[in-house]
LUMGU-601771 format. One record per residue (C-alpha): x, y, z; residue in one letter. Coordinates in steps of 0.2 Angstrom, whole numbers, padded with zeros to 4 digits, always signed. Example, Ala and Ser with C-alpha at 12.3 -4.5 7.8 and 13.67 -1.06 7.14 Angstrom:
// LUMGU-601771
+0062-0022+0039A/+0068-0005+0036S/
END
This chain:
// LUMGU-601771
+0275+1052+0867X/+0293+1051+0862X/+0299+1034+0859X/+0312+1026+0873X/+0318+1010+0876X/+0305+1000+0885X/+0314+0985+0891X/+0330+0974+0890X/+0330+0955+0890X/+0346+0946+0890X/+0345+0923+0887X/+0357+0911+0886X/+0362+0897+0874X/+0372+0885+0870X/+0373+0874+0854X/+0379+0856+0856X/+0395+0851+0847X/+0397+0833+0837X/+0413+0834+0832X/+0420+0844+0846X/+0428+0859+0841X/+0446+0859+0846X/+0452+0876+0849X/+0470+0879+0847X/+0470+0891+0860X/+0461+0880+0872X/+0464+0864+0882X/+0453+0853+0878X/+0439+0852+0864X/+0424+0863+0865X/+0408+0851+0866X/+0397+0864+0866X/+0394+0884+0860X/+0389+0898+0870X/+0379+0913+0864X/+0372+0926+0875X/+0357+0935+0864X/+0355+0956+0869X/+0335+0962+0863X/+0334+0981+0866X/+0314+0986+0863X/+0309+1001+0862X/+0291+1009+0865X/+0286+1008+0848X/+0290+0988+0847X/+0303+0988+0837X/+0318+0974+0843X/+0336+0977+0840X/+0350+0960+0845X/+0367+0962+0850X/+0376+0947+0856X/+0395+0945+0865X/+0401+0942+0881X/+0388+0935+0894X/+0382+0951+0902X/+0386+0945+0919X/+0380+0959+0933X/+0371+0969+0919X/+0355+0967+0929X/+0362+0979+0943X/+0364+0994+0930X/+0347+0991+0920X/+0340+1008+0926X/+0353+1018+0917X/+0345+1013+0900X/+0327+1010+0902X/+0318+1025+0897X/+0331+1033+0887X/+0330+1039+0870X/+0336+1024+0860X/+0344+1035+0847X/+0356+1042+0861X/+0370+1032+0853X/+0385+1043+0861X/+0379+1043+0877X/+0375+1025+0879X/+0393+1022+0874X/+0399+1034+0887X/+0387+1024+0901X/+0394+1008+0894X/+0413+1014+0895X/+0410+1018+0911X/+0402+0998+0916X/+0417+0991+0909X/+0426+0998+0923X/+0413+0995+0936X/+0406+0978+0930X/+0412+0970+0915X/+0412+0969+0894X/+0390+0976+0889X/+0397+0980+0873X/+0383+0968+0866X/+0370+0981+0873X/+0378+0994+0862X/+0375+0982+0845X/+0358+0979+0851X/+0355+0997+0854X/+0365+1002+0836X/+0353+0987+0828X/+0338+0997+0836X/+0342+1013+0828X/+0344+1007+0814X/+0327+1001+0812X/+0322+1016+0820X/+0330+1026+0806X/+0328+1014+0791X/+0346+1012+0790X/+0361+0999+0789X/+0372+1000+0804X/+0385+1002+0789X/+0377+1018+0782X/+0375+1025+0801X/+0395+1021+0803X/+0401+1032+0788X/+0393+1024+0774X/+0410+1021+0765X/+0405+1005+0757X/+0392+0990+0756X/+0405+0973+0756X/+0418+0969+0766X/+0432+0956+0757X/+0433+0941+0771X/+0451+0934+0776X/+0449+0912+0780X/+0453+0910+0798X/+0459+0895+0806X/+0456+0888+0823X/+0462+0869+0823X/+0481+0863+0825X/+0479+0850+0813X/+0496+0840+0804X/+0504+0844+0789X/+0491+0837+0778X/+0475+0845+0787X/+0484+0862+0785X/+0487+0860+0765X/+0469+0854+0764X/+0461+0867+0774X/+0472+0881+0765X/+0467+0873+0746X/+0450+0873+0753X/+0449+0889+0758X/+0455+0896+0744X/+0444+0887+0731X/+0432+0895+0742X/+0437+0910+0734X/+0446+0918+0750X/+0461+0929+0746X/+0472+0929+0763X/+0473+0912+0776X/+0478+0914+0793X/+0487+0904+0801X/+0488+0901+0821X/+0505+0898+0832X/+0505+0887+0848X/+0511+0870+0843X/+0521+0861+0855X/+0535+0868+0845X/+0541+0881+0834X/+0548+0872+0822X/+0528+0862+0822X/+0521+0880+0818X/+0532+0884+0805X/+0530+0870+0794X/+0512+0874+0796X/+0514+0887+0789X/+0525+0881+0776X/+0514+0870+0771X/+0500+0882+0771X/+0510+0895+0758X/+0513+0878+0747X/+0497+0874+0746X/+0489+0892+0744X/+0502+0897+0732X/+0510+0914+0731X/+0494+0923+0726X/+0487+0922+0743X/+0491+0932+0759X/+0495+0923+0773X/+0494+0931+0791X/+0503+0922+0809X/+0496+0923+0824X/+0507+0922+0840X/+0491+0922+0852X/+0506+0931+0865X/+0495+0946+0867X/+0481+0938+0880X/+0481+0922+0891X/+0467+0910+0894X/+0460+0907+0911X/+0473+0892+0915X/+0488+0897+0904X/+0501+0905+0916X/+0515+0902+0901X/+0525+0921+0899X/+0524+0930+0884X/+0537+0933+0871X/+0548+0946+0875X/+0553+0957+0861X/+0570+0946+0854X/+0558+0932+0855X/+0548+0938+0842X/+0559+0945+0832X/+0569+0928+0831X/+0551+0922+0826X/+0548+0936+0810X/+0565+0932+0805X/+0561+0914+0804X/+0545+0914+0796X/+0551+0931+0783X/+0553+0919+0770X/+0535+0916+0770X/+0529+0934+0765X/+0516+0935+0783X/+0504+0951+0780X/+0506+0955+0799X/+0512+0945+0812X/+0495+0945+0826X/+0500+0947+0845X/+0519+0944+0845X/+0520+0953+0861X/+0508+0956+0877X/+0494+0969+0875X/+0504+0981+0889X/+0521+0980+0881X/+0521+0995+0872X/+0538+0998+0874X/+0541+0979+0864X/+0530+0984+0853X/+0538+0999+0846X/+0554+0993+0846X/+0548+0978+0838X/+0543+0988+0825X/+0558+0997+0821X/+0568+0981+0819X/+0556+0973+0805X/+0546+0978+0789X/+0532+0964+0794X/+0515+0973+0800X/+0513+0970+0817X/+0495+0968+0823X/+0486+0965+0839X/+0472+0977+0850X/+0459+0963+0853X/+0457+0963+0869X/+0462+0979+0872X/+0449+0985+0882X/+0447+1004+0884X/+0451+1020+0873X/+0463+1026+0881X/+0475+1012+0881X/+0472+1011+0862X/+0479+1031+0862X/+0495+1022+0871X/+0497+1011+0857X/+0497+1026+0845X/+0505+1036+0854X/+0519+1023+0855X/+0518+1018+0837X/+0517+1003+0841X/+0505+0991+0830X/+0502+0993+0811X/+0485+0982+0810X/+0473+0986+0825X/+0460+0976+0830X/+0448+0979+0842X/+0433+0968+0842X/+0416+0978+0843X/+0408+0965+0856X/+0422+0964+0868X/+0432+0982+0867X/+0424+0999+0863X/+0406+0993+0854X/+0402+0999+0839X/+0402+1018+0843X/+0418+1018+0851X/+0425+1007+0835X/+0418+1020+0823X/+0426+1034+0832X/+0444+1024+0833X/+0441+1016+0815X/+0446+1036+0811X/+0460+1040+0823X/+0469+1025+0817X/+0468+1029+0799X/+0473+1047+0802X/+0488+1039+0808X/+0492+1031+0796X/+0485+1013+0801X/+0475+0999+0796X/+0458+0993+0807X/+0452+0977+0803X/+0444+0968+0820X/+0445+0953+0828X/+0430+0942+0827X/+0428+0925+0834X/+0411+0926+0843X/+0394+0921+0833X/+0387+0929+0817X/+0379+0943+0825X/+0396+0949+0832X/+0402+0947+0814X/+0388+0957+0808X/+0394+0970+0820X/+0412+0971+0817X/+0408+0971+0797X/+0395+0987+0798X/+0409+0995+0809X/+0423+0991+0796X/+0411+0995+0780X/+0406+1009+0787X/+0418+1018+0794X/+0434+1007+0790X/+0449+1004+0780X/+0451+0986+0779X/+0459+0977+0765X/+0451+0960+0774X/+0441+0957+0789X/+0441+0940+0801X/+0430+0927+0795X/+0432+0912+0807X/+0429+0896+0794X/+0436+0879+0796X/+0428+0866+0792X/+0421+0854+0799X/+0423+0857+0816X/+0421+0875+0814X/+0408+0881+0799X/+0397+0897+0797X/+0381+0887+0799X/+0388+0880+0818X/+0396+0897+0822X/+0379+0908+0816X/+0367+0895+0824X/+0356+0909+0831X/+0351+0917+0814X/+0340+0912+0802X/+0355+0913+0786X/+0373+0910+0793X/+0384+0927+0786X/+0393+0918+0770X/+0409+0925+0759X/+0403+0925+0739X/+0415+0917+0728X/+0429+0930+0725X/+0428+0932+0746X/+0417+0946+0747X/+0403+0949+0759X/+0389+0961+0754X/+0381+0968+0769X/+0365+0976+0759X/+0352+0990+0763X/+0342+0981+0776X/+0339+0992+0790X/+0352+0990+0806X/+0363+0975+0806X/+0352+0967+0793X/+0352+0949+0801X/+0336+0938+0809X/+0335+0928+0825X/+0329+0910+0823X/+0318+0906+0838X/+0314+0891+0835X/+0334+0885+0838X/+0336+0898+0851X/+0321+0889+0861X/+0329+0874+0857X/+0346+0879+0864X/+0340+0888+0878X/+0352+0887+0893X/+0356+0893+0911X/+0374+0899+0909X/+0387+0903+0898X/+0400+0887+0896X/+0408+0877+0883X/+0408+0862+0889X/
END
């Protein structure tokens, strides 16, 4: 009988937080961590994960996948481009079903990407507003750790606060280092009704903070503003970077079209999956561009966007959320059995393990077991 995927089960968690985490781009701290766990089986027994957004409504489209040939990567993709206009961000089905064949194959999801390379070099970045002498420790921290490039988040209760952040931070990390901004102008959080930049906005930003040699300057301008961001462009030499949330291939064509980013971002779990990343992992670089994703979820999303880039990519750094000790690999990879960890020059080596090459721990996922998806 020709193997097809036999069923999908989707469970909730959420791991307790003590400290609270307290998210700069949040308004209060986060007591508690969600992660929605994606298991794909097909009818041979084998289990591929994926995790992500919570799947809300996924229940109602179920059908469209169960009995289908688990290899079908492209046209899963095609149905799940589809859902996210009709219901919501499945990408974590596409993970679990690129995990799967992997197994299936007897191949790293990094291999089935493009196979261009087996490590990814890890950029330290923070989450935490803390004062002047948090920021110095966490930046001399971070690159004892052997990280090569810190990035450092906006959003203080004043400009002037976020630029002696970062100050501080290129003080403290030396000249060595690359340093990347984040605005945080592209998207807005559920209460947040504050504008965005406009485009002299940020430019009055990059000429402040030029002095600091940023890598790129993240999300300076809302996702839509294409016209910002290509004028934005030809008034500075700073990389511009954004496209995390950017949520469907065409509007990634616009942004290319428009010239209008550097540094694209797109994070596997919440925009495209990891076949539509692999496919616009090429279209950026034959123009020209840098794709290096977003990743702020849990370590199986991090496995994810690291196949995608490894495989298929051309990033000098890749995302790796770390500071300690609110925020730490072990708390934000609770559901596996190793959290994903940098070696010491910053390097992560995905290996030859078949798929995303990462293992559920059950026991903590029985543990955490929970009704809904909340951070609170």
């Amino acid at each position: 009988m020709t193997n097809r995927i036999a069923r999908i089960t989707i469970s909730q968690h959420r791991l307790p937080l003590d400290p609270p985490f307290p998210a700069s781009w949040d308004s209060r701290p986060r007591r508690a961590f969600p992660a929605t766990i994606v298991r794909v089986e097909d009818s041979e027994g084998r289990v591929g994960i994926g995790s992500g957004d919570p799947m809300y409504g996924f229940d109602d489209y179920r059908d469209l996948f169960i009995g289908a040939d688990p290899l079908d990567l492209a046209r899963h993709s095609a149905v799940l481009d589809n859902l996210s206009f009709h219901a919501g961000r499945l990408w974590p089905l596409d993970v679990a079903l690129w995990d799967l064949a992997g197994k299936i194959l007897g191949q790293p999801c990094w291999q089935m990407a493009g196979g261009r390379a087996r490590r990814v070099r890890a950029y330290a970045s923070s989450g935490v507003h803390r004062p002047l002498d948090g920021m110095a420790h966490w930046a001399e921290h971070a690159v004892a750790r052997g990280f090569a490039a810190l990035k450092v988040r906006f959003g203080r209760a004043s400009l002037a606060d976020d630029i002696a952040a970062l100050a501080t931070v290129r003080e403290a990390a030396g000249d060595a280092i690359e340093i990347m901004v984040d605005c945080n102008q592209g998207w807005r959080m559920p209460w947040d009704t504050q504008a965005p930049w406009r485009t002299e906005d940020a430019l009055a930003v990059i000429r402040k903070i030029e002095r600091y040699r940023p890598y790129w300057v993240e999300e300076p301008l809302h996702r839509g503003d294409y016209a910002g961001h290509a004028r934005l462009r030809q008034l500075t030499d700073v990389r511009i970077a954004g496209g995390e949330m950017t949520r469907e291939a065409h509007e990634f064509a616009a942004l290319l079209a428009h010239d209008c980013l550097d540094v694209y971002q797109p994070d596997v779990v919440c925009s495209l999956g990891m076949e539509g990343a692999r496919r616009l992992a090429a279209q950026i670089e034959t123009n020209g561009k840098i794709f290096t994703p977003h990743t702020w979820g849990n370590g199986i999303g991090l496995a994810a966007n690291l196949h995608v880039v490894a495989g298929a990519g051309n990033a000098p750094f890749v995302e790796f959320p770390y500071d300690p000790p609110e925020w730490t690999p072990a708390r934000r990879d609770f559901p596996l059995t190793r959290a994903i960890e940098p070696d010491a020059q910053g390097w992560i080596a995905l290996g030859d393990a078949p798929g995303l090459g990462i293992e559920l721990d059950e026991a903590v996922l029985a543990a955490t077991r929970a009704s809904d998806s909340r951070y609170d």
